[in-house]
MDTraj code that builds the backbone (N, CA, C; nanometers):
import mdtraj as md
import numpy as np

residues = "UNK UNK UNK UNK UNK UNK UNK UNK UNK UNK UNK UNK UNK UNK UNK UNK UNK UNK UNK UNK UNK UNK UNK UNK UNK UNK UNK UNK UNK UNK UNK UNK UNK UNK UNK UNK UNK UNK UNK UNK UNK UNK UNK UNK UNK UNK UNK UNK UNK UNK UNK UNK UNK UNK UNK UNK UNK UNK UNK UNK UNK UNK UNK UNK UNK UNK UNK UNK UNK UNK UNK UNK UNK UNK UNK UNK UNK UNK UNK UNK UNK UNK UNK UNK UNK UNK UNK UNK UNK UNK UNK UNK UNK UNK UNK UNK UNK UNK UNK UNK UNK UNK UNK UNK UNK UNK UNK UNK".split()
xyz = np.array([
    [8.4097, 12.4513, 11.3735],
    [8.5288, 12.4124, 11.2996],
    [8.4872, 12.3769, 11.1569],
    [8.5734, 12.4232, 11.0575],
    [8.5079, 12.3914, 10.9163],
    [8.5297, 12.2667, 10.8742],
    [8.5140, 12.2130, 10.7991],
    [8.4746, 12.0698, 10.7540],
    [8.6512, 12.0735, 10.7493],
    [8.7469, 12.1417, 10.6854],
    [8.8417, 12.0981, 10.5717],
    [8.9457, 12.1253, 10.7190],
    [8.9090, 12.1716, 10.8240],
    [8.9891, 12.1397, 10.9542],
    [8.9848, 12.0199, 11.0503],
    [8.8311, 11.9950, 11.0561],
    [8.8117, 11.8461, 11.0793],
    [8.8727, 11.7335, 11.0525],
    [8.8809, 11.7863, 10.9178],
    [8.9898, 11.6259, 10.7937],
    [9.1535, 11.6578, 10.8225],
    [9.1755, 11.8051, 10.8441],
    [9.3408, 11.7509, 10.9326],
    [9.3480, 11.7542, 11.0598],
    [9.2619, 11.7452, 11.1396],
    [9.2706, 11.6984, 11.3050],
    [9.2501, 11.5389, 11.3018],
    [9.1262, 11.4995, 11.2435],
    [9.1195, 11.3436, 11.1796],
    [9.2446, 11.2924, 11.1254],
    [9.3155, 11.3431, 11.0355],
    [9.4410, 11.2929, 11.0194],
    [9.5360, 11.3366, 11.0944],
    [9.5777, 11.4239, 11.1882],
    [9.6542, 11.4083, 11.2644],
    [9.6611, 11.3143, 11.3806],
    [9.4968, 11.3179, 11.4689],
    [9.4890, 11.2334, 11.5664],
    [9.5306, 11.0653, 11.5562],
    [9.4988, 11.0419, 11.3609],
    [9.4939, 10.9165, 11.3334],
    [9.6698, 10.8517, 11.3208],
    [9.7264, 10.9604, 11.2225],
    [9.8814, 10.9804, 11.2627],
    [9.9532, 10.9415, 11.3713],
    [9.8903, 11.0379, 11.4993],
    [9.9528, 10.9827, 11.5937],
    [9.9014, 10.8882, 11.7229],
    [9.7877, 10.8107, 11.6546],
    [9.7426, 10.7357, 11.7068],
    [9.6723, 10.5867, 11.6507],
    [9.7534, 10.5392, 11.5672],
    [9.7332, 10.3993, 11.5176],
    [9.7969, 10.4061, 11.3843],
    [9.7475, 10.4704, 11.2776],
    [9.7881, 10.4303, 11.1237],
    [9.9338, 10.3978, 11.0764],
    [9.9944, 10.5149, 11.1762],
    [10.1466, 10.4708, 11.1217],
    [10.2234, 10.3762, 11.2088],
    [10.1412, 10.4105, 11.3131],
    [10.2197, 10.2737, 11.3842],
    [10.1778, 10.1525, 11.3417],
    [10.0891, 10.1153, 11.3818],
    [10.0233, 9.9790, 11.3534],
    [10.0621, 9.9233, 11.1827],
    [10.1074, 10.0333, 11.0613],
    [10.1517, 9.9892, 10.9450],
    [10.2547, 9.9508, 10.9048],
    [10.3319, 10.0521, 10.9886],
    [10.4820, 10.0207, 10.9816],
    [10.4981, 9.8837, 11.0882],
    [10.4131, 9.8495, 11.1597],
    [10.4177, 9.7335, 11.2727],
    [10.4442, 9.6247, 11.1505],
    [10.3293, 9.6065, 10.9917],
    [10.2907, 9.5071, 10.9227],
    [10.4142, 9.5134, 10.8252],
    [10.5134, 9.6174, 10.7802],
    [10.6101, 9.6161, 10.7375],
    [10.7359, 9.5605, 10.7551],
    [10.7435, 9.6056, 10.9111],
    [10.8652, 9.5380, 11.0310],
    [10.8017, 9.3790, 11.0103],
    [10.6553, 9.3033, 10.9715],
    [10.6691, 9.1652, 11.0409],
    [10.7189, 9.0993, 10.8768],
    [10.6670, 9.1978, 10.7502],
    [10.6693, 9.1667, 10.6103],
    [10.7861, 9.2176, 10.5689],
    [10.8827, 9.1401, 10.5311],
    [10.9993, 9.2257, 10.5122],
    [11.0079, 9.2463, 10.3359],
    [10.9126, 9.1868, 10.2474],
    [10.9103, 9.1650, 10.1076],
    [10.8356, 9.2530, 10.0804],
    [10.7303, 9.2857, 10.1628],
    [10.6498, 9.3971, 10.1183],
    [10.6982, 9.5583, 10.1024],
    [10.6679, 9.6152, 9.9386],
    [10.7118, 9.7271, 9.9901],
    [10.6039, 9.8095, 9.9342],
    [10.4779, 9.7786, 9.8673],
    [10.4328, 9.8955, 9.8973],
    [10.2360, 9.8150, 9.8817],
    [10.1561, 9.9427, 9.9093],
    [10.0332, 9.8463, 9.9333],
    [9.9352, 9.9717, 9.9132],
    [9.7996, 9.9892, 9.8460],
    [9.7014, 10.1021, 9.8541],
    [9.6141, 10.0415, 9.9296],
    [9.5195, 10.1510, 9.9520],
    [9.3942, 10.1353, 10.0256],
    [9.2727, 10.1925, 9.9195],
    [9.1953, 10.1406, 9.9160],
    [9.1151, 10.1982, 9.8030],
    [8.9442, 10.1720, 9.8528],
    [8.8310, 10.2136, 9.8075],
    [8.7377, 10.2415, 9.8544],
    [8.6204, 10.1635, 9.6887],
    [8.5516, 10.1479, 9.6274],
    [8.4343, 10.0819, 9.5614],
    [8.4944, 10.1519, 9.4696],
    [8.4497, 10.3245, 9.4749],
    [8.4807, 10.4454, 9.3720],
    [8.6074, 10.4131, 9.3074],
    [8.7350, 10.4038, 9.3924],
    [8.8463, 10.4231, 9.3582],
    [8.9200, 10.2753, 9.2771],
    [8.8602, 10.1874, 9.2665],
    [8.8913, 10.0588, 9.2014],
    [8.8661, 10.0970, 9.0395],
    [8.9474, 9.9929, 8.9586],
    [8.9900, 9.9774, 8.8548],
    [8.8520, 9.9995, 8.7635],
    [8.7952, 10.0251, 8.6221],
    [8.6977, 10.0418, 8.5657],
    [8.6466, 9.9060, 8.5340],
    [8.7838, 9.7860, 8.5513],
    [8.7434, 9.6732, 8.4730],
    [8.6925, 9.5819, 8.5709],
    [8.6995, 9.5844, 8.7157],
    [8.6189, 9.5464, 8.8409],
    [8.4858, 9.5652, 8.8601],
    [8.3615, 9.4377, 8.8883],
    [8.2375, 9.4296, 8.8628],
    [8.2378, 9.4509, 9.0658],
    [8.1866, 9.6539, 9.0725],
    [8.1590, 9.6690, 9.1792],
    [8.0744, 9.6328, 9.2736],
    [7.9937, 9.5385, 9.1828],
    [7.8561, 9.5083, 9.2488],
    [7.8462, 9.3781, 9.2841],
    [7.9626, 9.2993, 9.2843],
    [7.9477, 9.2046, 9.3113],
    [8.0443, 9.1942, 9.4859],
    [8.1082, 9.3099, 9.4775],
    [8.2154, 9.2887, 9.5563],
    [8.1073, 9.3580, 9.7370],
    [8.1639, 9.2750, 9.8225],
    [8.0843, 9.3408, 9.9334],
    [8.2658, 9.3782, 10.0566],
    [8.1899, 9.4807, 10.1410],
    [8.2969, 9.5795, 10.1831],
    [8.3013, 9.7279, 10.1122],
    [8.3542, 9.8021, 10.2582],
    [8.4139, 9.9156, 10.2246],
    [8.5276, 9.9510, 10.1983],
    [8.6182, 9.8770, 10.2327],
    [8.7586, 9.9097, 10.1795],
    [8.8561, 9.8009, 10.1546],
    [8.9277, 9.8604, 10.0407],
    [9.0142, 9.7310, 9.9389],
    [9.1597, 9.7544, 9.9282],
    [9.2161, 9.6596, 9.9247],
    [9.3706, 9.6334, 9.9082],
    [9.4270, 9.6118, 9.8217],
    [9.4772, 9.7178, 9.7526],
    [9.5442, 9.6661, 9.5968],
    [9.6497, 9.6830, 9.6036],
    [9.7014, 9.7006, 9.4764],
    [9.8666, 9.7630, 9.4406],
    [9.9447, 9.6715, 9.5065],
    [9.9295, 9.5686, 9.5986],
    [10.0471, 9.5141, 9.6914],
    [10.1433, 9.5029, 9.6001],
    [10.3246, 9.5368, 9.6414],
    [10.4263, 9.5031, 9.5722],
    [10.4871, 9.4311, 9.6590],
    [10.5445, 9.3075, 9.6147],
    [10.6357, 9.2054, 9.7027],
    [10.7752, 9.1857, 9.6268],
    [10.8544, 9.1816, 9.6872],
    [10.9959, 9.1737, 9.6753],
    [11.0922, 9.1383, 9.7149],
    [11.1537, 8.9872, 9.7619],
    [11.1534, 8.9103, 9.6140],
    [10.9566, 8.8665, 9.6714],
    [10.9507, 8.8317, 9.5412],
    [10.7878, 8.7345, 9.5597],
    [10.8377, 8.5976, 9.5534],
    [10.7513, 8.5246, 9.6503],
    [10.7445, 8.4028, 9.6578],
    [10.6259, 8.2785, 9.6167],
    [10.5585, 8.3422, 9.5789],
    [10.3700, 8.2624, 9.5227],
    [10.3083, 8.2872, 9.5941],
    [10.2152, 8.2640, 9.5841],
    [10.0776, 8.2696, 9.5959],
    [10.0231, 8.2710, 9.7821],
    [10.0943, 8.1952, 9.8460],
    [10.0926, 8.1102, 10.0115],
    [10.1574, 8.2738, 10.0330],
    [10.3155, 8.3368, 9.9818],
    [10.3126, 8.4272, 10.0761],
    [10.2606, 8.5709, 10.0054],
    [10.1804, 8.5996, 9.8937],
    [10.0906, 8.6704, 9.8738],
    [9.9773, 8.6718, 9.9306],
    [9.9055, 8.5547, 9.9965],
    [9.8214, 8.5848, 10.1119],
    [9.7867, 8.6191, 10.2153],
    [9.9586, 8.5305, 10.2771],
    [10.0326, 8.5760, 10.4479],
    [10.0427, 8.7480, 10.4378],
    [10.0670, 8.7775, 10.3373],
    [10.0811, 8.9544, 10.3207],
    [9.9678, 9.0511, 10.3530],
    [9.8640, 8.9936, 10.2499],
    [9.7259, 9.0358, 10.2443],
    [9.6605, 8.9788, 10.3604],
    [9.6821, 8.9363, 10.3952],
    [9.6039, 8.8752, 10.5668],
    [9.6692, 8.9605, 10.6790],
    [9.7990, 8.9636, 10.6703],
    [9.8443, 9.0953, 10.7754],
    [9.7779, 9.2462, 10.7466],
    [9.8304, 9.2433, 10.6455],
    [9.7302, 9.4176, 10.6302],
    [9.6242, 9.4067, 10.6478],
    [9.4888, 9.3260, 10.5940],
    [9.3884, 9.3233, 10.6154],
    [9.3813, 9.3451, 10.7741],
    [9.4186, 9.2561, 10.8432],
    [9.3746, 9.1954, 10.9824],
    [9.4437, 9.3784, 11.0439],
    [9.5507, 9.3912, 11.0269],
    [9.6007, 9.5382, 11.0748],
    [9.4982, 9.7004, 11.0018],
    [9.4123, 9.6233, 10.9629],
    [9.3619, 9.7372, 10.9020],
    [9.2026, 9.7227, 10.9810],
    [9.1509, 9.6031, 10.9840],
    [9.0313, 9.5369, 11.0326],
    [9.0399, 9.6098, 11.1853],
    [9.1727, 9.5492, 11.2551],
    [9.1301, 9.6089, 11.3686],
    [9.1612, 9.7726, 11.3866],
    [9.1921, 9.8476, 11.3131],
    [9.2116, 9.9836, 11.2949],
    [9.0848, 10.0328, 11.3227],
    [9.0138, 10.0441, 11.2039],
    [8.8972, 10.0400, 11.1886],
    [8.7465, 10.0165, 11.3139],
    [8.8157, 9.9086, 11.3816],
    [8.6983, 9.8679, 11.4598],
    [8.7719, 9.9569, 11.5826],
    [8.9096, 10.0122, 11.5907],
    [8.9141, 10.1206, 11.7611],
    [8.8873, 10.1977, 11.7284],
    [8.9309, 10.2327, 11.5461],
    [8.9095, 10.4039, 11.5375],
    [8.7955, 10.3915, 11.4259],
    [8.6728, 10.3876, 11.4187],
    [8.5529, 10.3982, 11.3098],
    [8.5660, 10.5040, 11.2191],
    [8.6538, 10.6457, 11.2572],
    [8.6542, 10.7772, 11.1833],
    [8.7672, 10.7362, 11.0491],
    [8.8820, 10.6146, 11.1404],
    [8.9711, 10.6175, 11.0327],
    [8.9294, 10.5118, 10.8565],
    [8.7546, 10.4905, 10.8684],
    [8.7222, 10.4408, 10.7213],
    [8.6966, 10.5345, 10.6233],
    [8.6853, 10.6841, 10.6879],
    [8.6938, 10.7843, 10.5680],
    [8.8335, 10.8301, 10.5566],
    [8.9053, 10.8117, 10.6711],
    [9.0883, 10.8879, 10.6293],
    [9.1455, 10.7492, 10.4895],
    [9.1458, 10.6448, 10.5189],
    [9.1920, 10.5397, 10.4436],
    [9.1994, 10.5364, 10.3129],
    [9.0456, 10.5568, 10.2236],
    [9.0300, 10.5682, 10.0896],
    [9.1576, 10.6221, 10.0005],
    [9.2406, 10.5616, 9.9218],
    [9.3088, 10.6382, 9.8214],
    [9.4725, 10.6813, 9.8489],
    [9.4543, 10.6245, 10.0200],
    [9.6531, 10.6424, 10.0687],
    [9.6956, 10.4883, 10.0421],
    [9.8126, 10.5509, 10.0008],
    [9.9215, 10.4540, 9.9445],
    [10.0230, 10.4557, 10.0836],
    [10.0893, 10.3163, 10.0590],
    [10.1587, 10.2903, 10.2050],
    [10.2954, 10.2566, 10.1643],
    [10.4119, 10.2945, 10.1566],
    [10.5329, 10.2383, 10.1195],
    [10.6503, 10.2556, 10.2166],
    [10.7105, 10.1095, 10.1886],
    [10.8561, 10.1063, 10.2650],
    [10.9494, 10.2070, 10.2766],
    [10.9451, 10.2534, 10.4049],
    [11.0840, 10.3365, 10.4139],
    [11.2125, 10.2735, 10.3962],
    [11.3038, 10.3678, 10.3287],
    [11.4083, 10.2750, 10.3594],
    [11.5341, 10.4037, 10.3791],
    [11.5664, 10.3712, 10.4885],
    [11.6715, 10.4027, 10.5669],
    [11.8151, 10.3894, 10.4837],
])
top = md.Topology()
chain = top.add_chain()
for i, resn in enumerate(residues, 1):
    res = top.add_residue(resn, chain, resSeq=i)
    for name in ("N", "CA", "C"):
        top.add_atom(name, md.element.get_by_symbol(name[0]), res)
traj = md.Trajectory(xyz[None], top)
């Protein structure tokens, strides 16, 4: 199988087996949140000192709406994290699908 079929069976299996569920799970519990990246060392800002930072994968972009401070900018970032943490530890393949997808609220 060639490499560039691998990466859509990897994303399909991951599709239908954790990412979108388990994200949209952190959406349904966050109702302010509407949108959130996933980003990797490479893919961070130029003005971020990479070498200080330890981990493989990072959480930016969060958008909250309405925002409330700081207490529920963390409660946010602690759900995704923790929904992403244990992603990661059932599915190990899904730390190369992650890098660089953006996650946003559907809205119906």
């Amino acid at each position: 199988m060639a490499a560039q079929e691998k990466e859509v069976a990897l994303e399909v299996a991951l599709g239908a087996g954790g990412v979108e569920a388990r994200l949209r799970a952190v959406f349904g519990r966050q109702p302010e949140l509407h949108r959130f990246v996933i980003q990797d060392k490479a893919g961070l800002a130029d003005h971020i000192d990479r070498e200080s930072l330890s981990g493989e994968l990072f959480i930016t972009q969060i958008t909250l709406y309405p925002r409330r401070g700081t207490k529920q900018y963390d409660e946010v970032y602690a759900d995704i994290a923790g929904a992403i943490t244990q992603l990661v530890a059932e599915r190990p393949e899904a730390l190369r699908l992650l890098p660089g997808k953006s996650f946003v609220r559907a809205l119906h």
